[in-house]
C-alpha positions, 0 to 999 in steps of 0.5 A: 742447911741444904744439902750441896752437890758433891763431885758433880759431873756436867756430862753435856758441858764436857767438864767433869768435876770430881770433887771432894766436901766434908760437912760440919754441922753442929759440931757433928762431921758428915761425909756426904756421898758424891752426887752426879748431876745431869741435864737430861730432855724428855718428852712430855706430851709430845713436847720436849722438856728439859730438867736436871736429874741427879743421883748419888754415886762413888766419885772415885769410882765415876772418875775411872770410867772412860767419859764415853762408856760413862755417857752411854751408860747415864743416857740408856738410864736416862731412856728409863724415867720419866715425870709422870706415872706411865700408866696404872691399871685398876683391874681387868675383866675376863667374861665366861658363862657355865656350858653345862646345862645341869650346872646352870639348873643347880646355881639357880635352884641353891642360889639365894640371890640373883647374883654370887660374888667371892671374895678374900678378906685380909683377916681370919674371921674366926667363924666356922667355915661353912656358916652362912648369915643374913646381912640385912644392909641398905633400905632393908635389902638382904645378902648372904654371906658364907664362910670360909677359913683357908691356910696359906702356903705359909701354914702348910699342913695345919689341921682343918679341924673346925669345931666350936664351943658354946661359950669358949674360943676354941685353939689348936695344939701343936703349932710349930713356928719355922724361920726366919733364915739369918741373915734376912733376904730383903729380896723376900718383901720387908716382912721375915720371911716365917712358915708355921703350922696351926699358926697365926698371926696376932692382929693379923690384918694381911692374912699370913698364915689363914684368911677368910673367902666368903661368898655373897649372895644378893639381888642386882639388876644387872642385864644382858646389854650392861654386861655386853659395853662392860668399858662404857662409863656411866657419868657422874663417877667413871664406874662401870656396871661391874665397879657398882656391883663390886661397891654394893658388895664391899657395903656389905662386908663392912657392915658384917665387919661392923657387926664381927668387930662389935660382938668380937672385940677384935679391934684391929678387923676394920672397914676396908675401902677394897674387896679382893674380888675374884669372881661375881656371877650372875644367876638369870644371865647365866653371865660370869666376871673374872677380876684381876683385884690388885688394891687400889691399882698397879702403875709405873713404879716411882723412883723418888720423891722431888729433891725439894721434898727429900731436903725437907724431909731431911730438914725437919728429921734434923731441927725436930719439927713436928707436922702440924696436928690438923695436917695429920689428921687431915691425912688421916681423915683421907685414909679413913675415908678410902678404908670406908671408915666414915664416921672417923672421916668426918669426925677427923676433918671437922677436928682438923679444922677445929684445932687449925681454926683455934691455933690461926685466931689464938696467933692473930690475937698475939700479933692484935697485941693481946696476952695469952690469957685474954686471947683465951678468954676470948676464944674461950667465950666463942668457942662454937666453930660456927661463931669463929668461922663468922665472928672471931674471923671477922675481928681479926681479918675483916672477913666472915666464911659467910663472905664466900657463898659457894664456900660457906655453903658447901661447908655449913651443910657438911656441919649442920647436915652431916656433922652434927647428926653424927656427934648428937644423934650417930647418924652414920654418914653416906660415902659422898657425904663423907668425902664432901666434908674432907673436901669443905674442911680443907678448903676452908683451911686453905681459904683462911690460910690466904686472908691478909693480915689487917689493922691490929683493931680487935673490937669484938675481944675489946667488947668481951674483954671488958664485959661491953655488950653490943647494940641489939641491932648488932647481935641481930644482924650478925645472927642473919650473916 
């Protein structure tokens, strides 16, 4: 049940309603709050655009406010929003080089590479700080990272002692936990607001109390003129010379995640699809890059979802609808992918579609007029992705993925090229090839869900069904299509 307009207010037509609406649903009575309506225009690309805004409000309360200092209030409000986002920053830069002769002599004679990035990680790698490793990443090129555990402002006054034992992890004594403060102020973030000393949080993934800076040494080729256009684009991907260089290092520190994870257990240390840069210098240039990191942008906050989304949200909290399972992991796939968790990616697409696929023939065969059991049976007998995708497809819409070349194309090479050397071999997948199998995936998805319902005729579960075997000359053309 949508939800209706109480004590609507027409401020432009000059008829203010305040009205009164109790609902029952289910035997349950819900007192809805009032909800103030107004037509407001706004300006999108220079065009005007008229729409209806709407908010929730005490009617009782709108009623004693005189109309004109009502309308002067709503019309500055509305002066505040607006239907796109009004603008995000990704990052900035700040450029600086080292003035001091002897500084530049000592950053070339320690340097291990020609180029020093620091950086914050959101765990505590518990490593000693000052250890450095060599990452050997990529085609077999090598990085330095060094350690280091810093405490926050959280964790005031805990001990820097960093010893380490052969075959023990090492803890400290005296941890002492303060807050939080009753009753919460949300004015503090959603987290309770907690301080401690010799602290920390278990499976910590935003660095409360204590999180590693590391430093990392390796080789670019990065000039003088690159760094001089630092805002000209190079095609095909928008990235600047800085974004490379910041790319090639968060390469790195998933690979050393990797390995931390592996030999640690500690589950919950993931691939990250960002690096809190705070600075890169490079060594030849006596060149230095000052980053503002903040995630994966800053913009014009939002205020709502659309209306449509808020009733739906509502709608399906209230009947118990579930997503569908292959939407989820979609999404899923999509936030692996931006934590540069790959191989969840491409494994998480493909099984999407599997269990899309699955679901959207095992219905098809129920409308063709078959019992669950033979539908079964039938998928069960063609149960290879490539076989529905071409045959079962084919039998129950006239129509086989290999009927749209670019689409069949783009997908066969993210099954057979990446896919299948990552479940049979544990190839691991490069970043495009990562993205390129969500895209494959959903727009495969997106294709069967448009096919039209055809004749209820069903040869190829009639063949299986009845243990028929097709002419030769048949299996054969259908193993070329």
């Amino acid at each position: 049940m949508r939800r209706k307009k109480v004590g609507a207010l027409d401020i432009l037509g000059l008829l203010p309603k305040i009205l009164t609406e109790n609902l029952y649903e289910n035997g349950m009575h819900r007192k809805k709050p009032g909800v103030l309506s107004i037509k407001a225009t706004l300006q999108i690309k220079g065009r005007d655009k008229q729409i209806d805004v709407s908010m929730y409000c005490n009617k009782e309360a709108v009623a004693t406010i005189p109309r004109e200092q009502l309308e002067a209030k709503l019309t500055a409000d509305l002066q505040s929003i607006s239907l796109q986002k009004p603008f995000e920053i990704k990052t900035t830069h700040a450029f600086y080089s080292l003035a001091d002769a002897r500084d530049i002599s000592r950053a070339r004679q320690n340097a291990f590479a020609n180029t020093i990035l620091q950086a914050h990680l959101p765990y505590c790698l518990h490593l000693p700080s000052g250890q450095e490793m060599i990452v050997t990443y990529g085609s077999n090129k090598k990085a330095k990272i060094t350690f280091e555990k810093i405490w926050t402002q959280n964790a005031i006054g805990s001990s820097e002692v960093d010893f380490f034992e052969k075959e023990h992890g090492l803890y400290l004594q005296k941890g002492v936990l303060t807050g939080p403060r009753n009753p919460i102020n949300p004015q503090e973030g959603w987290e309770q607001k907690v301080t401690g000393t010799n602290v920390e949080r278990t499976r910590d993934t935003n660095g409360i109390f204590r999180f590693s800076r590391i430093a990392i040494q390796f080789d670019t080729t990065v000039s003088d003129a690159q760094l001089d256009t630092p805002r000209d684009r190079q095609p095909p991907d928008d990235r600047t010379v800085v974004d490379s260089v910041v790319d090639e290092a968060l390469a790195i520190v998933n690979t050393m995640l990797g390995v931390y994870r592996h030999v640690t257990k500690e589950d919950w240390v993931e691939p990250i699809g960002f690096l809190a840069v705070n600075d890169i210098y490079f060594v030849d240039l006596n060149r230095g890059v000052y980053l503002m990191s903040i995630g994966h942008g800053i913009g014009g906050a939002m205020i709502n979802r659309p209306e449509k989304e808020i009733n739906k949200i509502e709608d399906m909290l209230l009947s118990a609808e579930s997503p569908p399972l292959y939407e989820i992991l979609l999404m899923s796939a999509e936030t692996a992918l931006h934590k540069r968790s790959l191989t969840l990616a491409v494994v998480e697409s493909f099984q999407a579609l599997e269990i899309f696929i699955t679901r959207y023939l095992f219905e098809a065969y129920l409308f063709a007029g078959l019992p669950e059991a033979q539908a079964n049976k039938v998928l069960n007998v063609k149960w290879k992705i490539v076989d529905r995708l071409k045959e079962v497809l084919q039998d129950v819409r006239g129509v086989k993925l290999t009927s749209e070349p670019v689409l069949w194309r783009n997908w066969s090479r993210s099954y057979f090229d990446v896919r299948n050397p990552l479940i049979h071999s544990g190839r691991k997948p490069e970043l495009t090839e990562a993205q390129s199998a969500i895209e494959a995936n959903s727009a495969v998805i997106t294709w069967v869900k448009s096919l039209q319902v055809k004749a209820k005729s069903v040869p190829l579960a009639e063949e299986i069904l009845n243990g028929k075997k097709r002419p030769f000359l048949r299996k054969l053309i259908n193993l070329f299509h």
